[in-house]
C-alpha positions as CSV (number, residue, x, y, z in Angstrom):
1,X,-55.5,56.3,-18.5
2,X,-56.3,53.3,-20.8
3,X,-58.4,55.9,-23.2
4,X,-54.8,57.5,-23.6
5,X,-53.1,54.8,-24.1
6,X,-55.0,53.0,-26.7
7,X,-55.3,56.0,-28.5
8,X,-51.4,56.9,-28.7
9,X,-51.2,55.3,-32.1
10,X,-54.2,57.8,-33.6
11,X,-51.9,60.2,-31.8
12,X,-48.8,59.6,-33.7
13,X,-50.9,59.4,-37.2
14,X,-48.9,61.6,-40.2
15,X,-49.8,65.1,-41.0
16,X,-48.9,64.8,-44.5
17,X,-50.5,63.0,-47.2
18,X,-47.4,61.6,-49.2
19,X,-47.2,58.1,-50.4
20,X,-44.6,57.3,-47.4
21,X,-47.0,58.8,-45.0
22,X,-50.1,56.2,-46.3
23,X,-48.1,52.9,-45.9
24,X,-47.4,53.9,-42.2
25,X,-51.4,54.5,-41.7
26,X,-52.2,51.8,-43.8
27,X,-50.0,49.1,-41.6
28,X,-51.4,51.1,-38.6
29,X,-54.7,50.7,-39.6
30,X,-54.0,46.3,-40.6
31,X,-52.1,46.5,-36.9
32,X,-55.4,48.0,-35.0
33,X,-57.8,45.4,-37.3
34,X,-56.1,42.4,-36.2
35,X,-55.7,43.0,-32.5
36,X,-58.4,41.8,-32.1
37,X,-59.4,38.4,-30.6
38,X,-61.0,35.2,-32.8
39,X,-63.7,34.3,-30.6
40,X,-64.3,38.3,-30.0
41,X,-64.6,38.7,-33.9
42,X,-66.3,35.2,-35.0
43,X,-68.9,36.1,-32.5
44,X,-69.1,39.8,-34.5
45,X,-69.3,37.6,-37.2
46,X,-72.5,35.2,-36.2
47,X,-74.5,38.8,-35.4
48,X,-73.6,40.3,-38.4
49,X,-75.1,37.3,-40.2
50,X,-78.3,37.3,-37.9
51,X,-79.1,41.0,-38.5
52,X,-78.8,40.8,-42.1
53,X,-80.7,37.6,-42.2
54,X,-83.5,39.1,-40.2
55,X,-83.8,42.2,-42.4
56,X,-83.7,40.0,-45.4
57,X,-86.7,37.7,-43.9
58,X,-88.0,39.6,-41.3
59,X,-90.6,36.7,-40.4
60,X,-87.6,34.7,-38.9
61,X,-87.7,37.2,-35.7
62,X,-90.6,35.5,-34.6
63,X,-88.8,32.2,-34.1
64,X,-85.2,33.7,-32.5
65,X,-86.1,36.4,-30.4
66,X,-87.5,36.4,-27.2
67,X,-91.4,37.1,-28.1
68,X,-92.8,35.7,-23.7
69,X,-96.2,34.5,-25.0
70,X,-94.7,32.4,-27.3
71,X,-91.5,31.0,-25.1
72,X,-93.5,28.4,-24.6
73,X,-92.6,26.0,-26.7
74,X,-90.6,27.9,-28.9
75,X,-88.1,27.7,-25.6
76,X,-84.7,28.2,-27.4
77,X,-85.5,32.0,-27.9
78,X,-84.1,32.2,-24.1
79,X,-80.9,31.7,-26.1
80,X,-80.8,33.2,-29.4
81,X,-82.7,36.2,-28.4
82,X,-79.3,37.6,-27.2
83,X,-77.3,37.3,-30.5
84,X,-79.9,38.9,-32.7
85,X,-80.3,42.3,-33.0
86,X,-83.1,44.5,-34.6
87,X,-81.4,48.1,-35.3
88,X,-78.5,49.0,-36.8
89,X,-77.6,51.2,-34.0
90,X,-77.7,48.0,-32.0
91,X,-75.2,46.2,-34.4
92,X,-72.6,48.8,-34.5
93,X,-72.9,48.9,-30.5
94,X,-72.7,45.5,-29.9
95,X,-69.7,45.1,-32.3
96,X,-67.4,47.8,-30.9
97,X,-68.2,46.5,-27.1
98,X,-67.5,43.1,-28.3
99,X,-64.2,43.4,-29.6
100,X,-62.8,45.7,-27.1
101,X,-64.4,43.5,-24.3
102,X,-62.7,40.3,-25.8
103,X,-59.6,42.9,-26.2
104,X,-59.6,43.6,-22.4
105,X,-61.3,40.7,-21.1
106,X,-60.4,37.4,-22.7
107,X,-56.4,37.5,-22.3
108,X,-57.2,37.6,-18.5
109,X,-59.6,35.5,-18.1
110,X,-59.0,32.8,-21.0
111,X,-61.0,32.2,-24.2
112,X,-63.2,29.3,-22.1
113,X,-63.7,31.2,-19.4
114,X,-64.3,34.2,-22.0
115,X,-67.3,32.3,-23.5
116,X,-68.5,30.5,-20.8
117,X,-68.9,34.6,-19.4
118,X,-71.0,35.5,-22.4
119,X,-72.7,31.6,-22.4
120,X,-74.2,32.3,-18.9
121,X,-74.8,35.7,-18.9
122,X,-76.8,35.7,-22.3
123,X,-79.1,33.2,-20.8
124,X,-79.4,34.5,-17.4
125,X,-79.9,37.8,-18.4
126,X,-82.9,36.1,-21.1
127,X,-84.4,34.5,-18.1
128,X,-84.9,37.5,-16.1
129,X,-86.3,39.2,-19.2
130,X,-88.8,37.2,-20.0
131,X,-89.8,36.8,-15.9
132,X,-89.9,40.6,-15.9
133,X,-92.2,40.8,-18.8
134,X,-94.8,37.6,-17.7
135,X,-94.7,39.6,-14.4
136,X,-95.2,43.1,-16.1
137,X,-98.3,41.7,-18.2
138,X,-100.1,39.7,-14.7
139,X,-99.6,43.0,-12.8
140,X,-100.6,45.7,-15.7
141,X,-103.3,43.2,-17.7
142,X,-100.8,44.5,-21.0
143,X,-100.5,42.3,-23.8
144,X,-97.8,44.4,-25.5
145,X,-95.6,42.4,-22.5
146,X,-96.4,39.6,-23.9
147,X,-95.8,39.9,-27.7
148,X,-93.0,42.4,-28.0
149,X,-90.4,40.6,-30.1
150,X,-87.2,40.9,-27.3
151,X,-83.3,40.6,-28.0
152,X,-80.2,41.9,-28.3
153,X,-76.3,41.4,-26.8
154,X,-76.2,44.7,-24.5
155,X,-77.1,42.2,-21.5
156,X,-73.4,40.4,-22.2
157,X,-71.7,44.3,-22.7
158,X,-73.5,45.1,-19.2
159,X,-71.6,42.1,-17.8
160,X,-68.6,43.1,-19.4
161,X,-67.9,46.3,-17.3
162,X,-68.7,43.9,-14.5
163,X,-65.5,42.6,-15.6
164,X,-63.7,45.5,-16.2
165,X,-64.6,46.5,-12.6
166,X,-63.0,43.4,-11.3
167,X,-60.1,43.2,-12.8
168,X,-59.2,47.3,-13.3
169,X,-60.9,49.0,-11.3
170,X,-58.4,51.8,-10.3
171,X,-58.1,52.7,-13.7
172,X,-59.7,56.1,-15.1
173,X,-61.6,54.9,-18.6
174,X,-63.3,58.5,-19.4
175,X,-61.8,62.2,-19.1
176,X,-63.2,65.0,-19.8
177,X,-61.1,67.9,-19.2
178,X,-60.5,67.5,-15.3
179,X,-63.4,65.4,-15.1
180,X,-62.3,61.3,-14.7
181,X,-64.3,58.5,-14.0
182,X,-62.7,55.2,-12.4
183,X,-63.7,52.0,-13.8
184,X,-65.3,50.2,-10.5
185,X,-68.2,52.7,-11.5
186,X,-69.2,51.8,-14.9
187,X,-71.5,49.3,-14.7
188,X,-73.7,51.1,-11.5
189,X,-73.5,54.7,-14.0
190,X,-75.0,52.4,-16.9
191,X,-77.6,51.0,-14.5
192,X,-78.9,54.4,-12.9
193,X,-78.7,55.8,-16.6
194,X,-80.9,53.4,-18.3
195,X,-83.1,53.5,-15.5
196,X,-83.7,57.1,-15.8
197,X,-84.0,56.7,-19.6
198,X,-86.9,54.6,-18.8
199,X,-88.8,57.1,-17.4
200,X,-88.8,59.4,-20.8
201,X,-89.7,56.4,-22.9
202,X,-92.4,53.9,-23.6
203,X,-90.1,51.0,-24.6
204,X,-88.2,50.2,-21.2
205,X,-88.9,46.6,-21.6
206,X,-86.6,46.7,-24.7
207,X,-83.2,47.7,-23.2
208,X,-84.1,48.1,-19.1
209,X,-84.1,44.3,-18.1
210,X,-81.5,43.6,-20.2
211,X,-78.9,46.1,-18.9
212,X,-80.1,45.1,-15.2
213,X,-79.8,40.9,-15.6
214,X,-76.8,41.7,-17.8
215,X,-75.0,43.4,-14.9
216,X,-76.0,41.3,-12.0
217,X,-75.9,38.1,-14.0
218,X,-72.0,39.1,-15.0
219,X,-71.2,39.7,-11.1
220,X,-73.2,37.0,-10.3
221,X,-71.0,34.1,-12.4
222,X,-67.6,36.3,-11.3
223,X,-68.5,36.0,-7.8
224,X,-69.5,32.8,-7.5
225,X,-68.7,30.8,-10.3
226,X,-65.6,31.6,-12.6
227,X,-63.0,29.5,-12.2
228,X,-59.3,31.1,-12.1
229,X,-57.0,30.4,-14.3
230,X,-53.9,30.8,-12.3
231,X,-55.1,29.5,-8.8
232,X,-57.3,27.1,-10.1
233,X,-60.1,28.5,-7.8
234,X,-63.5,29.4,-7.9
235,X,-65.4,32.8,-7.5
236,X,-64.2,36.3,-6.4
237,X,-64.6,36.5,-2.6
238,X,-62.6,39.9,-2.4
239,X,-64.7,42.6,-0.4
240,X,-63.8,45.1,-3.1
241,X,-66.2,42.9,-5.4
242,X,-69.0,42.7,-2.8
243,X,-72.2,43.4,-4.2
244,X,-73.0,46.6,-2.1
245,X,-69.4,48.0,-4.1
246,X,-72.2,48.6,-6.6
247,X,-73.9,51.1,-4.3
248,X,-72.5,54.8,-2.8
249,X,-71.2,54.4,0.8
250,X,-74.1,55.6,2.4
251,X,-76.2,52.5,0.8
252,X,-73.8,50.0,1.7
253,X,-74.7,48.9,5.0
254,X,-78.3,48.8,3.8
255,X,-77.2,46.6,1.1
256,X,-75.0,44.6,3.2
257,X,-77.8,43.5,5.5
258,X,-80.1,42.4,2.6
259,X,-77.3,40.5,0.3
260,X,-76.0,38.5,3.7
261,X,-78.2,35.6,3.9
262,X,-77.8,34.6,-0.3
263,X,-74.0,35.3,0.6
264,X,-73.8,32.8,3.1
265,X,-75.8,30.6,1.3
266,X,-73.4,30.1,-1.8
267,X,-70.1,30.8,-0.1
268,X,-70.3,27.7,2.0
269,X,-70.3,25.8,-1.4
270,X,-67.6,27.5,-2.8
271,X,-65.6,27.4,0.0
272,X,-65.9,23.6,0.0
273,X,-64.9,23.7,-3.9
274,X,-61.9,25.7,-3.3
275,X,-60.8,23.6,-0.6
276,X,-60.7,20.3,-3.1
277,X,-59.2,22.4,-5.9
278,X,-56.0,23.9,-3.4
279,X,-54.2,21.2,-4.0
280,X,-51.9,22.1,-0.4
281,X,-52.7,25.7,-0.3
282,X,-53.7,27.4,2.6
283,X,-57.5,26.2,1.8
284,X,-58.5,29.5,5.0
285,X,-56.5,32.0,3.3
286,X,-58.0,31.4,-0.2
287,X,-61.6,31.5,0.5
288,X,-61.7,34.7,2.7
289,X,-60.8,38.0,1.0
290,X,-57.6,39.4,1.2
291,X,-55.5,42.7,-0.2
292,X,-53.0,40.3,-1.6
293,X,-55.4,38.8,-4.0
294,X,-57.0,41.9,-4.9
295,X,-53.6,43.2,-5.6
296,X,-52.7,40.2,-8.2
297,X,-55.9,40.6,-10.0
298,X,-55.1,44.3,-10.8
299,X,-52.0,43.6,-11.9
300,X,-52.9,40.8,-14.3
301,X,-55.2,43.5,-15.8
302,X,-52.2,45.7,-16.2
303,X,-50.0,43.6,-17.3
304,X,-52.4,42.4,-19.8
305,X,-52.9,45.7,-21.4
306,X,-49.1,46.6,-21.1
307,X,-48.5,43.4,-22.7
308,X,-51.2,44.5,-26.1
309,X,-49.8,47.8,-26.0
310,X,-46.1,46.3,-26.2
311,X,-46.9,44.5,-29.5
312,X,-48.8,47.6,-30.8
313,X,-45.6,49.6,-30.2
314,X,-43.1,47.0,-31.7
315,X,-45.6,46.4,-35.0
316,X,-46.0,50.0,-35.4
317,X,-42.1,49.8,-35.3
318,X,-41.4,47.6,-37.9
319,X,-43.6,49.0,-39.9
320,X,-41.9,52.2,-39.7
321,X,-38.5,50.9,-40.3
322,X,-39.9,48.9,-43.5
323,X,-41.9,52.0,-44.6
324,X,-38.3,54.2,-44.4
325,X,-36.3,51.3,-46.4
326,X,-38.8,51.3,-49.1
């Protein structure tokens, strides 16, 4: 499992607390700090900043988070709203899912591609936000829809097991015992989970939208929009990355039905894309799904993780050989 394997290095830690025992830990420790990617971490970096700077003048928050009744014209808050975050719970959580989804996620996919993921779903995920709350407010007469200051990045972590789904989805990311989960159901357990959260509190607005605009936003813009970096394509038309794939098997065919007609309606376009963009392939074979391109996608995602663990075993190596001549 990738749990396992990233954690083989804690495994391996010393049991003794000699001086030749701490430089081992201490170059694991550098190794595991800079594994990380630059955009990943400069991104950590900018919402670090924001949540300090927002403690320290806490009148700013009315100016970068999303507050609906005062989008207008203060419109860039559909923006910033998503790096800011209000809690220090929400810090920590946003910086752990950010690094480890740029470690996953970005050698795959690209660095552009990587931000032009977090671009997109920030803002569409925003959007629906502040249309949920304008709705919430017409339909309940509530002005606490209205005026509730509104942001954080969990919308862009949403999208990001979107992501893992896509590109390892056979692989089990939680154990427990016997217990294993597989990662194609992350994002629909995160869903129906904050979802039933909502029920037991009186601050849905603050985390529900988010999570549910993050996740369909992410599988929206890998659907239908990402561009490959290897084929040169655009979009994900495998049936293994439908949208009823979200659903249990019994709800699929339900789903099906209802997701046809806005299927058909952008396929046609990205069918017409990917046949400029062949240059001489087989333009039929590319834009309908296939095993064979579900099977390269999985193992780009595996060789991309065999690839970080590779150099995580060779530094921890050296390290030991340097560690034993000293």
């Amino acid at each position: 499992m990738i749990v396992k394997a990233l954690m083989t290095t804690i495994d391996r830690g010393p049991t003794a607390h000699s001086p030749h025992d701490n430089n081992k830990q201490n170059g694991r420790m550098k190794g595991g700090l800079t594994g990380y990617t630059r955009l990943s971490k400069g991104l950590a970096a900018i919402i670090c900043i924001g949540y300090v700077v927002s403690q320290l003048f806490p009148w700013i928050l009315g100016y970068v988070t999303l507050i609906p009744g005062k989008t207008i014209p203060f419109a860039w808050n559909v923006i910033t709203a998503g790096y800011i975050e209000q809690s220090i719970f929400g810090l920590i959580l946003t910086i752990i899912g950010l690094l480890l989804g740029g470690k996953l996620l970005e050698p795959i996919w690209g660095t552009r591609e990587f931000l032009k993921f977090i671009v997109f779903v920030n803002f569409f995920t925003l959007l629906g936000v502040f249309l949920t709350a304008i709705i919430s407010y017409v339909a309940t007469k509530r002005e606490t829809y209205l005026y509730m200051p509104l942001s954080g990045f969990h919308g862009v972590l949403s999208g990001f097991l979107v992501g893992v789904k896509q590109n390892m989805p056979d692989e089990e990311v939680v154990g427990f015992g016997r217990f294993s989960l597989r990662a194609e159901w992350l994002p629909s357990i995160l869903v129906l989970m904050t979802i039933v959260l909502s029920f037991f509190t009186v601050e849905a607005m603050r985390f529900v939208p988010f999570v549910i605009f993050g996740t369909y936003g992410g599988w929206f813009y890998l659907r239908y929009f990402q561009r490959n970096p290897e084929t040169n394509l655009i979009g994900d038309p495998d049936d293994e990355f439908a949208f009823a794939t979200f659903f249990p098997d019994f709800l699929r065919p339900v789903v099906n039905v209802l997701a046809l007609g806005f299927h058909k309606l952008l396929c046609g376009k990205i069918a017409v894309s990917r046949k400029s963009d062949s240059h001489g392939l087989d333009s039929m074979s590319m834009t309908t799904s296939n095993p064979i391109e579900a099977s390269r996608r999985r193992d780009r995602g595996a060789r991309a993780l065999d690839e970080r663990l590779s150099l995580a075993r060779e530094k921890d190596s050296k390290e030991d050989y340097t560690s034993d001549v000293v």
